[in-house]
N, C-alpha and C positions, 0 to 999 in steps of 0.2 A: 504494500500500500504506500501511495504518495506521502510526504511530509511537504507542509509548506513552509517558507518562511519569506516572512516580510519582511522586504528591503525598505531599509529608510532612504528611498530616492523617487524621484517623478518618473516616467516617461514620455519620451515627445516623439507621437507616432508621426508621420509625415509621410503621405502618400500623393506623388504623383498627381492633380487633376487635368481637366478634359482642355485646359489653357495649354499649361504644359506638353500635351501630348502634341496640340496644334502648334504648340513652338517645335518640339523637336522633328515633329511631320515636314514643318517648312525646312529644316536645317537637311534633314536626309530625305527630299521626295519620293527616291527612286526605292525606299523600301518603307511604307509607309505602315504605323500600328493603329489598330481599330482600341479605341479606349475603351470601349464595352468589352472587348475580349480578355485586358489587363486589369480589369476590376479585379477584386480578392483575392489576384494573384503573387505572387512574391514579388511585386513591386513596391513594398513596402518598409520604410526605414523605421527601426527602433531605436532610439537613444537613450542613455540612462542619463538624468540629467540633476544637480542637487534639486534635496529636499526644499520646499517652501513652507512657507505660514497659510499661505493662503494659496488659490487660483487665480487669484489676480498678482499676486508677489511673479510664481512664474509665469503667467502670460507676459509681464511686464521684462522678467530676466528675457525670454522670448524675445522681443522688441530691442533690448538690447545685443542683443548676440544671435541674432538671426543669418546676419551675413556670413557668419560659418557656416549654417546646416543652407543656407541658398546656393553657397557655391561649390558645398558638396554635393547637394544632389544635382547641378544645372554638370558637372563634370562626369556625374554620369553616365549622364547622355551624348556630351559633346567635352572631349576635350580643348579646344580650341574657341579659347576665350572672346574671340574676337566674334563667335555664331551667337554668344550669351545675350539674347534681351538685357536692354540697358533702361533706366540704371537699376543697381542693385540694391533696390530700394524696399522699406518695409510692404509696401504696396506691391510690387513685385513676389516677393517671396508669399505673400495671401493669395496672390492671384495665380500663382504656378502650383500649388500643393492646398490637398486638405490635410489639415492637420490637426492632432488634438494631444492635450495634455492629459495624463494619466496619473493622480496624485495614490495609487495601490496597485505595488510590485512586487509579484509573488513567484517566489525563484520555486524551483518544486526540488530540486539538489541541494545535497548541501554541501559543507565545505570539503570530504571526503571525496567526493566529485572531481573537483577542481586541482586537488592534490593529484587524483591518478592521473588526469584527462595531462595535467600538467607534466607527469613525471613520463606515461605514455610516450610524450612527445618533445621529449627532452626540453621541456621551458623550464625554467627554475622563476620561483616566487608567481606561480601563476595567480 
């Protein structure tokens, strides 16, 4: 049977929307993606992000440090920064991705895990 345990951290889901997909459509025509088809699919990024006070605390962190997770996921798509919808602005990164915060994160391993998965694969201090 599973054990959970609650991380004291956020998550900031950030998937992909139908802006974005038409951005990246225009970037590569010649092989275009149906956004209906990448719904629920493993298009989607998880971040573990600090804890907050509130939901507005980190929507607010969000707004500050947004151009991180904007220009990792627009590098996804396109390495060549020069194809990026400009500018790289809070309005931009709302209008490329849905995204939501998650204030309860529940690991289902626990630290045992992480030691083998670590020693496995020769990491040290995983």
């Amino acid at each position: 049977m599973l054990e959970f345990f609650t991380i004291n951290r956020y998550a900031l889901i950030v998937r992909p929307s139908e802006a974005m997909i038409d951005w990246v459509n225009s970037v590569f025509p010649g092989d275009p993606i149906d956004f209906n088809q990448i719904k629920g699919h493993d298009n989607t990024d998880i971040f573990l992000i600090p804890e907050f006070d509130s939901p507005e605390d980190a929507e607010e962190w969000l707004q500050e440090n947004f151009q991180t997770f904007l220009r990792h996921s627009l590098e996804a798509w396109s390495t060549d920064e020069r194809t990026w919808p400009k500018p790289l602005s809070w309005e931009q990164f709302d209008r490329l991705h849905d995204y939501s915060i998650e204030s309860v994160v529940i690991d289902t391993v626990d630290d045992e895990y992480d030691e083998e998965y670590g020693e496995e694969y020769g990491e040290e201090d995983f």
